[in-house]
mmCIF file of the N, C-alpha and C atoms, coordinates in Angstrom:
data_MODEL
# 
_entry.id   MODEL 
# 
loop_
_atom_site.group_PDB 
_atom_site.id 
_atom_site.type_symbol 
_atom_site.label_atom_id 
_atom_site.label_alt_id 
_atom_site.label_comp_id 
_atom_site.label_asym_id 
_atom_site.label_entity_id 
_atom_site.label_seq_id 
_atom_site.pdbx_PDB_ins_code 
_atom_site.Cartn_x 
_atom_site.Cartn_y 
_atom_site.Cartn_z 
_atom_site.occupancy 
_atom_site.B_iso_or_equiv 
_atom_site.pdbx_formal_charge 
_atom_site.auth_seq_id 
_atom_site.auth_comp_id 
_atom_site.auth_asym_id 
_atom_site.auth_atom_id 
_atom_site.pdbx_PDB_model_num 
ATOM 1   N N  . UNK A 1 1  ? 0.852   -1.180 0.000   1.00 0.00 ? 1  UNK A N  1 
ATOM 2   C CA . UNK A 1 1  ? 0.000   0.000  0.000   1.00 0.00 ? 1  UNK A CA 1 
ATOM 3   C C  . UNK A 1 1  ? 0.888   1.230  0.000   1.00 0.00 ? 1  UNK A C  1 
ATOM 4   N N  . UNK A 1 2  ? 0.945   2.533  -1.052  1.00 0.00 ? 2  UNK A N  1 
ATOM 5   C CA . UNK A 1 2  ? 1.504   3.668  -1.164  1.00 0.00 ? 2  UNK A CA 1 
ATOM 6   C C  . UNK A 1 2  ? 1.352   4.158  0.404   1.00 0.00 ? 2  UNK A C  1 
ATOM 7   N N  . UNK A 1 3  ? 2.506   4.826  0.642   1.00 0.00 ? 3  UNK A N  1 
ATOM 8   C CA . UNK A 1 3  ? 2.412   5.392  2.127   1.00 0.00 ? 3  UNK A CA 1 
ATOM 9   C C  . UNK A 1 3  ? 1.954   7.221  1.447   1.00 0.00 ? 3  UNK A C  1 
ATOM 10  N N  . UNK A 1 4  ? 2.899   7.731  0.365   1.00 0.00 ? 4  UNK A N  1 
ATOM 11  C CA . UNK A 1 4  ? 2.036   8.529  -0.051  1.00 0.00 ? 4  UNK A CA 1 
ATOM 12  C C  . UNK A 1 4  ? 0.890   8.818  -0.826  1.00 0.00 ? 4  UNK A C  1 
ATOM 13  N N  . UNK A 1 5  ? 0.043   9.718  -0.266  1.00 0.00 ? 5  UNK A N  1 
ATOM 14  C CA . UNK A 1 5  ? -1.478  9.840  -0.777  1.00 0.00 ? 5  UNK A CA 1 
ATOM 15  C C  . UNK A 1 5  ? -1.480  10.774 -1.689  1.00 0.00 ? 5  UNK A C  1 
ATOM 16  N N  . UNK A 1 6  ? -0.298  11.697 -2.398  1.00 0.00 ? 6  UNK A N  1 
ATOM 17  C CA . UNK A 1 6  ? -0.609  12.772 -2.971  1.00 0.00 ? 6  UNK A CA 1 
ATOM 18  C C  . UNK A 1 6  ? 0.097   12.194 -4.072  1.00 0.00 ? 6  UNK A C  1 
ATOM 19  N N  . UNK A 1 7  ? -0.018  10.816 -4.317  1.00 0.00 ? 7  UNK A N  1 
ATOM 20  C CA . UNK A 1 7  ? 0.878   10.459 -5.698  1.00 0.00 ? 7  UNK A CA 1 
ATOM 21  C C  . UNK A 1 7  ? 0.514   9.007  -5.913  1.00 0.00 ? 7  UNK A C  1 
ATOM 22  N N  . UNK A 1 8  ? -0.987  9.232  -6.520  1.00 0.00 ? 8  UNK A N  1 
ATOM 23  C CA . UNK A 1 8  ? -1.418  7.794  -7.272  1.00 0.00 ? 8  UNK A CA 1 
ATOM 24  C C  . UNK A 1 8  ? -2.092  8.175  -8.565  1.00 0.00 ? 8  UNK A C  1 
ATOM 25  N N  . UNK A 1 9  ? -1.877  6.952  -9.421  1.00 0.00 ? 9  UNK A N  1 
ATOM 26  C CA . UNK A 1 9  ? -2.208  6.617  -10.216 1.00 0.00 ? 9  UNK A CA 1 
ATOM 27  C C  . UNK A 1 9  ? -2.863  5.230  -10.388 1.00 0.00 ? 9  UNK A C  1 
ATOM 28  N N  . UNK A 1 10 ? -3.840  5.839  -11.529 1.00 0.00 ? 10 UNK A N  1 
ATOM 29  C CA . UNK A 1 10 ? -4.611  4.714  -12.179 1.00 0.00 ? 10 UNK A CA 1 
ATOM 30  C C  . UNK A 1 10 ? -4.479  4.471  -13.654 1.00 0.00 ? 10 UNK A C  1 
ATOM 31  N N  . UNK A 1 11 ? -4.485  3.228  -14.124 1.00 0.00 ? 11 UNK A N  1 
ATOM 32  C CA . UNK A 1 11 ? -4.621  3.051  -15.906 1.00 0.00 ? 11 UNK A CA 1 
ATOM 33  C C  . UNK A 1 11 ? -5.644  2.141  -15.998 1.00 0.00 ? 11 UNK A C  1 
ATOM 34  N N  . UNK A 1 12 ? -6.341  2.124  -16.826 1.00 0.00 ? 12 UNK A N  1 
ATOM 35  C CA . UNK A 1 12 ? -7.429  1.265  -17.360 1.00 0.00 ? 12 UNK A CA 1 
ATOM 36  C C  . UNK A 1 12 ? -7.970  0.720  -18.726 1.00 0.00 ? 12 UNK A C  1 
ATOM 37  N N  . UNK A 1 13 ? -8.029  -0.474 -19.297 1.00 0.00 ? 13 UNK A N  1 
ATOM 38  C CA . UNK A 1 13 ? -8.153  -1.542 -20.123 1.00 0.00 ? 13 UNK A CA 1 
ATOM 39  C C  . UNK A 1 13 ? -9.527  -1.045 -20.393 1.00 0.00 ? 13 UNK A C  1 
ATOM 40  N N  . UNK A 1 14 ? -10.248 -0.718 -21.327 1.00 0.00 ? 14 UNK A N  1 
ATOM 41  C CA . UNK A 1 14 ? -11.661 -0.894 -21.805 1.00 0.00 ? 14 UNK A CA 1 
ATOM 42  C C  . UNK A 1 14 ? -11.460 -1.689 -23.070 1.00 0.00 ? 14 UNK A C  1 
ATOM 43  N N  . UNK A 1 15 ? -12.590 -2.569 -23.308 1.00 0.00 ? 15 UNK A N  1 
ATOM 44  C CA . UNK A 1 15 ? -12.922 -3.357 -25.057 1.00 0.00 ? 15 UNK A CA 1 
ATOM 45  C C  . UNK A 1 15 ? -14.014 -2.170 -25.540 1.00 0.00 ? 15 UNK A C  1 
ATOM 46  N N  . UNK A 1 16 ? -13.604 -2.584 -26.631 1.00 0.00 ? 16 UNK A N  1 
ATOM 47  C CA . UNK A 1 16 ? -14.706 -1.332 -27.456 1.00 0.00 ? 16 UNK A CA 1 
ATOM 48  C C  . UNK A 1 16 ? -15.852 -1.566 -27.083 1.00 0.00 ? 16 UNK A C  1 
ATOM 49  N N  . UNK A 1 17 ? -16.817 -0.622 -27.117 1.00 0.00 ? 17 UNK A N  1 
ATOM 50  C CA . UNK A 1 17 ? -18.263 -0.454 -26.690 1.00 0.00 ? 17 UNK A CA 1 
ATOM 51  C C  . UNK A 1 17 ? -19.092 -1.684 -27.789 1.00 0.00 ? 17 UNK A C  1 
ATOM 52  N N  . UNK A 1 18 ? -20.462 -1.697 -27.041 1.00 0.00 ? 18 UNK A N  1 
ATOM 53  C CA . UNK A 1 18 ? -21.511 -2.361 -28.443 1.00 0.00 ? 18 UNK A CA 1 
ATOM 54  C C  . UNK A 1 18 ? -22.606 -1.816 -27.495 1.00 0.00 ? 18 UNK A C  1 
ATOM 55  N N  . UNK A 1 19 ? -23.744 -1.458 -28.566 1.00 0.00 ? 19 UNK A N  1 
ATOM 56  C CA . UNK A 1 19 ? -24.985 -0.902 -29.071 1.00 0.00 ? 19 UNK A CA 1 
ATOM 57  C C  . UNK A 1 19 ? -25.644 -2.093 -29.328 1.00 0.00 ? 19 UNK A C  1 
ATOM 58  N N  . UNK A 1 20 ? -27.113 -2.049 -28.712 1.00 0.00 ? 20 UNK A N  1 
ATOM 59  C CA . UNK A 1 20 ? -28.571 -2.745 -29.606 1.00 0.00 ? 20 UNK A CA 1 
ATOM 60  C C  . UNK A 1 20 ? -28.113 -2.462 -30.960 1.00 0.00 ? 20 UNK A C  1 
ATOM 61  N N  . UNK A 1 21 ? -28.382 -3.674 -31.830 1.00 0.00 ? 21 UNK A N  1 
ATOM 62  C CA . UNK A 1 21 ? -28.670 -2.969 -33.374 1.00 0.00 ? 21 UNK A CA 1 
ATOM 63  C C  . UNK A 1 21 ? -29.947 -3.534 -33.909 1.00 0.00 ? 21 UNK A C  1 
ATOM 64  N N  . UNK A 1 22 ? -30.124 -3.066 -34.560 1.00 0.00 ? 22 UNK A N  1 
ATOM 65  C CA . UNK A 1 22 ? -31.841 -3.174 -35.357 1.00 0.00 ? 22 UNK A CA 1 
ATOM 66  C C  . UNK A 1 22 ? -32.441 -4.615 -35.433 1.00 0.00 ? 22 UNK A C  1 
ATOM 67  N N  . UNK A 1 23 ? -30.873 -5.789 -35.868 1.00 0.00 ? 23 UNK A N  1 
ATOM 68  C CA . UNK A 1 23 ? -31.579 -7.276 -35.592 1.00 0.00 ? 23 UNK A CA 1 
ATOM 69  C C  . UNK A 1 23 ? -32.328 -7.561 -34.449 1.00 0.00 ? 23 UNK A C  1 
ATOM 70  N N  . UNK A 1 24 ? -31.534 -7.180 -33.576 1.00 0.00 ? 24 UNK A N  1 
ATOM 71  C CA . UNK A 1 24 ? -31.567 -7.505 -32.625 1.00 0.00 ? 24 UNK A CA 1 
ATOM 72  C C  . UNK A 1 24 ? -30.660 -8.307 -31.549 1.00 0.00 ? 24 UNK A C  1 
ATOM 73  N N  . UNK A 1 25 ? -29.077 -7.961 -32.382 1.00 0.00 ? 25 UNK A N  1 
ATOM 74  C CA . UNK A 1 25 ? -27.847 -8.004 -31.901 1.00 0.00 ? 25 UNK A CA 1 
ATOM 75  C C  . UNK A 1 25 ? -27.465 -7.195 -31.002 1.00 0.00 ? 25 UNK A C  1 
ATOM 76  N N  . UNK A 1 26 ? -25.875 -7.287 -30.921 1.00 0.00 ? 26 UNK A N  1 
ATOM 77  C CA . UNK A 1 26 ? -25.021 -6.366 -30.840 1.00 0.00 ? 26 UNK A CA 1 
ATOM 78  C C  . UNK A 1 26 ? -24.028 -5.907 -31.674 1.00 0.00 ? 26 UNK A C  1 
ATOM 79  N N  . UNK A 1 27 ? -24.057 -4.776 -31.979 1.00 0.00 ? 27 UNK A N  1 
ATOM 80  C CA . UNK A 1 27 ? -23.011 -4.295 -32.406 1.00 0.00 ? 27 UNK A CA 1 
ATOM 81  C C  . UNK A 1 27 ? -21.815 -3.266 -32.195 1.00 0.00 ? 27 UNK A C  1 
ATOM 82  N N  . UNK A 1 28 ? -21.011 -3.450 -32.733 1.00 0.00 ? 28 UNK A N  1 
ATOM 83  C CA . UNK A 1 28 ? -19.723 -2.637 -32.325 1.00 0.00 ? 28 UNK A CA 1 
ATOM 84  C C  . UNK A 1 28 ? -19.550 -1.225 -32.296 1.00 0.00 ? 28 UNK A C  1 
ATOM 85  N N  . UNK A 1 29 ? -19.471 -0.744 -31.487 1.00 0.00 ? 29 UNK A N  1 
ATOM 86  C CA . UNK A 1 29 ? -20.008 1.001  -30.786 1.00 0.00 ? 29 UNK A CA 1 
ATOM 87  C C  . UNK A 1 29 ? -18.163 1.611  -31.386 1.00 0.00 ? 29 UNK A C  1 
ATOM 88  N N  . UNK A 1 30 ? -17.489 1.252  -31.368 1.00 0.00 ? 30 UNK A N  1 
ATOM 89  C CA . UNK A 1 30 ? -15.981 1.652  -31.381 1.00 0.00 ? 30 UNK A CA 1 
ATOM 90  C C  . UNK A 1 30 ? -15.668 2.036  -30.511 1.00 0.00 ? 30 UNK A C  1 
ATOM 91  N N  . UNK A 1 31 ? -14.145 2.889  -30.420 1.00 0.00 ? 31 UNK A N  1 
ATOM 92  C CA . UNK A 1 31 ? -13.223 3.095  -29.265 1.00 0.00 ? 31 UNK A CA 1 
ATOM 93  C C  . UNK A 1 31 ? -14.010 3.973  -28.298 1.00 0.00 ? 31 UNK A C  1 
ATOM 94  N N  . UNK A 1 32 ? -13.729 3.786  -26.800 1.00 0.00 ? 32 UNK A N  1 
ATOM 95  C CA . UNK A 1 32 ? -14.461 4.636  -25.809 1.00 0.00 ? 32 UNK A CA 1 
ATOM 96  C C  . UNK A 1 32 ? -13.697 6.403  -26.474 1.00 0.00 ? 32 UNK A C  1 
ATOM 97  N N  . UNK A 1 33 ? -12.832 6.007  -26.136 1.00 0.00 ? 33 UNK A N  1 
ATOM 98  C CA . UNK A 1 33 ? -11.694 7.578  -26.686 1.00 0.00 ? 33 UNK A CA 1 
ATOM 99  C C  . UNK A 1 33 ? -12.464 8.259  -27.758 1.00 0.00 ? 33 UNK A C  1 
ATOM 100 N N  . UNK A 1 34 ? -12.873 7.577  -28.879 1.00 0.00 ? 34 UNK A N  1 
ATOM 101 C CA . UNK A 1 34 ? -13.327 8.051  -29.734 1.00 0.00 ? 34 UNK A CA 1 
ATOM 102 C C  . UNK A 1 34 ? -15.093 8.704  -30.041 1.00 0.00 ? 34 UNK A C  1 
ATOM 103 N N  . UNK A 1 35 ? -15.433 8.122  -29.145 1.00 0.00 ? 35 UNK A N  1 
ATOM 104 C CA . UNK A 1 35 ? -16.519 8.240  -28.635 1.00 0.00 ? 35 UNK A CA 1 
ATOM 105 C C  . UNK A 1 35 ? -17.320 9.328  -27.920 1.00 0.00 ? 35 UNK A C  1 
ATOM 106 N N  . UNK A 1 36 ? -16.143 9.440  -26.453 1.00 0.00 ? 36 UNK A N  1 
ATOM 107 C CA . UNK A 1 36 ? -16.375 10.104 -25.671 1.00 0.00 ? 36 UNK A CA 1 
ATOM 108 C C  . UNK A 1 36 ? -15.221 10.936 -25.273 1.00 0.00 ? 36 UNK A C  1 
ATOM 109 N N  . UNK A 1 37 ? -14.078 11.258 -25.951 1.00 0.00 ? 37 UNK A N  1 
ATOM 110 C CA . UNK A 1 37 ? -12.957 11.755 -25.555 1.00 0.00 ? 37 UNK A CA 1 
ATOM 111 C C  . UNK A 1 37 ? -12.268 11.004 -24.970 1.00 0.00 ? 37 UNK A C  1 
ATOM 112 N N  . UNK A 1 38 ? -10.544 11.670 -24.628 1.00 0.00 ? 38 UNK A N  1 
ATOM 113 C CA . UNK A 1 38 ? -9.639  11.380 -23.612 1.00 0.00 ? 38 UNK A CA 1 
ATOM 114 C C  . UNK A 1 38 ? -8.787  12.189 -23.742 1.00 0.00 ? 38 UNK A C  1 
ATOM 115 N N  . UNK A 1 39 ? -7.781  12.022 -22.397 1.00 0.00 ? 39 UNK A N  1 
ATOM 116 C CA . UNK A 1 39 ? -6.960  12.414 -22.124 1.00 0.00 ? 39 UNK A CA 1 
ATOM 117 C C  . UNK A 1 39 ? -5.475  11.857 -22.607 1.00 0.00 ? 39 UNK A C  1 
ATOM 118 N N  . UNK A 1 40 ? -4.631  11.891 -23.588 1.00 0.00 ? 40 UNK A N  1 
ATOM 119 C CA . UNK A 1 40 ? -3.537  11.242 -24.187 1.00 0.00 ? 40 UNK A CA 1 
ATOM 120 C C  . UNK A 1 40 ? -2.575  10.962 -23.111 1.00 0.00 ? 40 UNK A C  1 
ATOM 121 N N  . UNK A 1 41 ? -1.472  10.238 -23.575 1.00 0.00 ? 41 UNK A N  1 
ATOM 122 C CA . UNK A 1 41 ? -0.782  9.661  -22.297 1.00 0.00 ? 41 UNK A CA 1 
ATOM 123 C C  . UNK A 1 41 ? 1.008   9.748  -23.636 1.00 0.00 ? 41 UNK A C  1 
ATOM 124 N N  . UNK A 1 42 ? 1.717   10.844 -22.830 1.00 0.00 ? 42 UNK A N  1 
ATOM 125 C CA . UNK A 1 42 ? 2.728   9.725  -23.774 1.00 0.00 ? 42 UNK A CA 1 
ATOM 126 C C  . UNK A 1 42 ? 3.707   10.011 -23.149 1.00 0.00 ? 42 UNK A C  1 
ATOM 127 N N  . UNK A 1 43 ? 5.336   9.382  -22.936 1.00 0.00 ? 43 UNK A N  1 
ATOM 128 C CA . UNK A 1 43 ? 6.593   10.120 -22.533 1.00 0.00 ? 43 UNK A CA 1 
ATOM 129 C C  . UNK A 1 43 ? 7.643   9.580  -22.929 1.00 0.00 ? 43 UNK A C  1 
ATOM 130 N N  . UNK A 1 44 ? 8.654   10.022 -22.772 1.00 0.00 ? 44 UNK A N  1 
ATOM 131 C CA . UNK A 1 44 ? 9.914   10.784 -23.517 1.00 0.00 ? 44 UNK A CA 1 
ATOM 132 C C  . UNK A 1 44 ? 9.647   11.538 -24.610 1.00 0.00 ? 44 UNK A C  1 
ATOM 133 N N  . UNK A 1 45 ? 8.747   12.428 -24.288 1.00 0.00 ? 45 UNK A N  1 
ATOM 134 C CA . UNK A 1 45 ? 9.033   13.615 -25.161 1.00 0.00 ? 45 UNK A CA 1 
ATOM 135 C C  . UNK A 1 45 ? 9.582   15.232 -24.674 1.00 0.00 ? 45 UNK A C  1 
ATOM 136 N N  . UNK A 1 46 ? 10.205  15.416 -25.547 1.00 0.00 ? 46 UNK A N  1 
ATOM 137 C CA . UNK A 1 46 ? 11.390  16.482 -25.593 1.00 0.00 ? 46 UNK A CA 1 
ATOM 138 C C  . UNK A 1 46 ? 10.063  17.861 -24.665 1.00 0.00 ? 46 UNK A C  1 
ATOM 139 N N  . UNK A 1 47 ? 11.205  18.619 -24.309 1.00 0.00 ? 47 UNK A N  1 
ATOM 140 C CA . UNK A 1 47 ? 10.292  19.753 -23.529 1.00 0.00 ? 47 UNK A CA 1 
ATOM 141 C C  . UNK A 1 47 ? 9.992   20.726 -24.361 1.00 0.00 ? 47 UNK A C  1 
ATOM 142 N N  . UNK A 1 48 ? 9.273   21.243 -24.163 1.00 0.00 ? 48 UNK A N  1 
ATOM 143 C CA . UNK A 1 48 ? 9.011   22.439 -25.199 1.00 0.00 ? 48 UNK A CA 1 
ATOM 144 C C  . UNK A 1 48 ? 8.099   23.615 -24.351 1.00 0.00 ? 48 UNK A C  1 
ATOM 145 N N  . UNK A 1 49 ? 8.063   25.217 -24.878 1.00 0.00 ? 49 UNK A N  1 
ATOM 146 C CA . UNK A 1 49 ? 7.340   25.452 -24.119 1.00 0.00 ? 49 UNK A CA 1 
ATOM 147 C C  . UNK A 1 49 ? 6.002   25.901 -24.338 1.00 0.00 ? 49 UNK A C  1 
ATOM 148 N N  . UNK A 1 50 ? 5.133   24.845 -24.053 1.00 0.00 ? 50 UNK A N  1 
ATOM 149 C CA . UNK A 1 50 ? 3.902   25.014 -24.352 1.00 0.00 ? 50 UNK A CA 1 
ATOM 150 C C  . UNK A 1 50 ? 2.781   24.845 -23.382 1.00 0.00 ? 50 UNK A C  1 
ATOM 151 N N  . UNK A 1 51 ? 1.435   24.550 -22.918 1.00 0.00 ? 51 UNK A N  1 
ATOM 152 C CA . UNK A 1 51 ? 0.205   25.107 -22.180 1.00 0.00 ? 51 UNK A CA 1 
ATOM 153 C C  . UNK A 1 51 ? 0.265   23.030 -21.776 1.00 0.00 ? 51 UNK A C  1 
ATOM 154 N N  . UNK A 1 52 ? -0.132  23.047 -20.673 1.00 0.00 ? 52 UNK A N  1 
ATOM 155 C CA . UNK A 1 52 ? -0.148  21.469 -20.064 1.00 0.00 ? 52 UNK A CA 1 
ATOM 156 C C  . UNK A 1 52 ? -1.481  21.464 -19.881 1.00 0.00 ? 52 UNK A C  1 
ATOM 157 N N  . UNK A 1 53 ? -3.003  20.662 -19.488 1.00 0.00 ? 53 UNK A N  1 
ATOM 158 C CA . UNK A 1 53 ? -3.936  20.380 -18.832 1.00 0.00 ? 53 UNK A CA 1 
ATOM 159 C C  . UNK A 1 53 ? -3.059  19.980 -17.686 1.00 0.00 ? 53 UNK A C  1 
ATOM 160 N N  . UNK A 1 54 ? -3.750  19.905 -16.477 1.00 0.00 ? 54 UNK A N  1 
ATOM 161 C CA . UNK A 1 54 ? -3.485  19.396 -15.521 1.00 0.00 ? 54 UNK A CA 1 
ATOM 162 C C  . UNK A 1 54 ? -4.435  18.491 -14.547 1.00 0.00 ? 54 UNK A C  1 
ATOM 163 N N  . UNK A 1 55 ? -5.049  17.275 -14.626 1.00 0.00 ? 55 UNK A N  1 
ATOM 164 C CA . UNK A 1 55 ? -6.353  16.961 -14.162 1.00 0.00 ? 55 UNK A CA 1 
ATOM 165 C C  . UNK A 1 55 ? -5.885  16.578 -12.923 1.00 0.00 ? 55 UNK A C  1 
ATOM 166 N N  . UNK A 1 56 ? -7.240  16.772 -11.953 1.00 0.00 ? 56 UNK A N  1 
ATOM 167 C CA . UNK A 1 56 ? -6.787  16.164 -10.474 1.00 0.00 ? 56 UNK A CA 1 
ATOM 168 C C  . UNK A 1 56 ? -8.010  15.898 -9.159  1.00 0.00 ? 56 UNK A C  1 
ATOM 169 N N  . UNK A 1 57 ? -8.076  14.945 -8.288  1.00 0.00 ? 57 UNK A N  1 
ATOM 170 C CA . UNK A 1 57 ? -9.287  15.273 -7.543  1.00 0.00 ? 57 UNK A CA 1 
ATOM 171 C C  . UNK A 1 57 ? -8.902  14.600 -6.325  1.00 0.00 ? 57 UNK A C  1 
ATOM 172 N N  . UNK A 1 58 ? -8.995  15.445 -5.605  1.00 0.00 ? 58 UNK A N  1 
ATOM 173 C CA . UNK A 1 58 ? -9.903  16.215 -4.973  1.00 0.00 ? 58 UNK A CA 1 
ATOM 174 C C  . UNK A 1 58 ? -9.250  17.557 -5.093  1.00 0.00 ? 58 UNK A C  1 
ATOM 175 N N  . UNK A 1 59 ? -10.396 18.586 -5.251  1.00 0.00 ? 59 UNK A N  1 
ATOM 176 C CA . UNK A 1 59 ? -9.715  20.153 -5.629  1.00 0.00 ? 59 UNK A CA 1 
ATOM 177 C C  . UNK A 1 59 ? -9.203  20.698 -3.988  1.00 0.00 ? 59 UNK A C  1 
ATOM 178 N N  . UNK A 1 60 ? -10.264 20.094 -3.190  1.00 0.00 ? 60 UNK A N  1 
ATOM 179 C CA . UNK A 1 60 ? -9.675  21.132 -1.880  1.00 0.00 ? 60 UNK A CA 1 
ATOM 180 C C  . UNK A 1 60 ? -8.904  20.092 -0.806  1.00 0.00 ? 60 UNK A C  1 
ATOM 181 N N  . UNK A 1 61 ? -8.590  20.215 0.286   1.00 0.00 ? 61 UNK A N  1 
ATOM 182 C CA . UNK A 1 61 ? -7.990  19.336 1.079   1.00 0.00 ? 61 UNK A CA 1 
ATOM 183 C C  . UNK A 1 61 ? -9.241  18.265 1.466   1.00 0.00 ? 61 UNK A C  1 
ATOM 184 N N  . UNK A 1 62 ? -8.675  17.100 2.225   1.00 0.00 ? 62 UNK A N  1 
ATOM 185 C CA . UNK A 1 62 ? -9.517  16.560 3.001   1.00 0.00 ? 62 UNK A CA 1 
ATOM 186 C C  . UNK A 1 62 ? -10.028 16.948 4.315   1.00 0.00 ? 62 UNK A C  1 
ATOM 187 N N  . UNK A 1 63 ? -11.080 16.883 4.703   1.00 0.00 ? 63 UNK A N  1 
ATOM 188 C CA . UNK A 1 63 ? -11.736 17.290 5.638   1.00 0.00 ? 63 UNK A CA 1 
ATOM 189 C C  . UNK A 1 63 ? -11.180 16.634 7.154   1.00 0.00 ? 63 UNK A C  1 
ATOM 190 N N  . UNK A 1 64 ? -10.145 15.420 7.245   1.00 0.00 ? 64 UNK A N  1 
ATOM 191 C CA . UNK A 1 64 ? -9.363  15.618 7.855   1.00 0.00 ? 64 UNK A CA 1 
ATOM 192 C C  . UNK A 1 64 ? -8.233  15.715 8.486   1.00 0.00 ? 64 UNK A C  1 
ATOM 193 N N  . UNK A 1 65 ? -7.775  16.433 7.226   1.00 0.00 ? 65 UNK A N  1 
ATOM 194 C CA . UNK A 1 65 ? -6.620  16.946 7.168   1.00 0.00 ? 65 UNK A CA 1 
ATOM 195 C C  . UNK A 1 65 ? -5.422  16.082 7.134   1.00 0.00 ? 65 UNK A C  1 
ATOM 196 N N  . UNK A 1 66 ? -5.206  14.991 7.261   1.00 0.00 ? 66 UNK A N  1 
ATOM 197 C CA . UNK A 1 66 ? -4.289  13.851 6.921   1.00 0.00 ? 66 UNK A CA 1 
ATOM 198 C C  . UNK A 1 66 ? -3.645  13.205 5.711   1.00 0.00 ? 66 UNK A C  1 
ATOM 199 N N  . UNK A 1 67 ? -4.759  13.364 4.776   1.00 0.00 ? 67 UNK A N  1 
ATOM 200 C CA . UNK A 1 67 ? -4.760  12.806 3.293   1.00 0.00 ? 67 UNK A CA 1 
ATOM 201 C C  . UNK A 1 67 ? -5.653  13.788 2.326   1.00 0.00 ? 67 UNK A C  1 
ATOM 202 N N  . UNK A 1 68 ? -5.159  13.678 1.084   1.00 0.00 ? 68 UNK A N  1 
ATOM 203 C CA . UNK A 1 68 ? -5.627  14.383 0.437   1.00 0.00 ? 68 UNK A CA 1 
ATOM 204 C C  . UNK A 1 68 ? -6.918  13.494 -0.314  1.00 0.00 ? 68 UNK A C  1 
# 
């Protein structure tokens, strides 16, 4: 178990989506990413200086005060 709380990560595996289709199958919905957006992932790339997103949660501290 991480002893620090201000430095985890998660990654996650999805299979492409499927939809009812008119037979009365399923069919293949395509990539979640493509679908519904994402967030890209990549590294060793060179620095440059340009604008980062930064995603994160929880925005304020924890309520008590120990962990974020």
């Amino acid at each position: 178990m991480p002893r620090d709380f201000d430095r985890g990560y998660a990654f996650v595996t999805v299979h492409e989506g499927v939809v009812p289709s008119a037979g009365g199958g399923l069919a293949n919905s395509g990539r979640l990413g493509d679908n519904v957006g994402g967030q890209g992932l990549a590294w060793n790339q060179p620095a440059v200086d340009t604008t980062v997103d930064v995603l994160g949660y929880p925005a304020g501290p924890h309520p008590g005060g120990h962990r974020p």
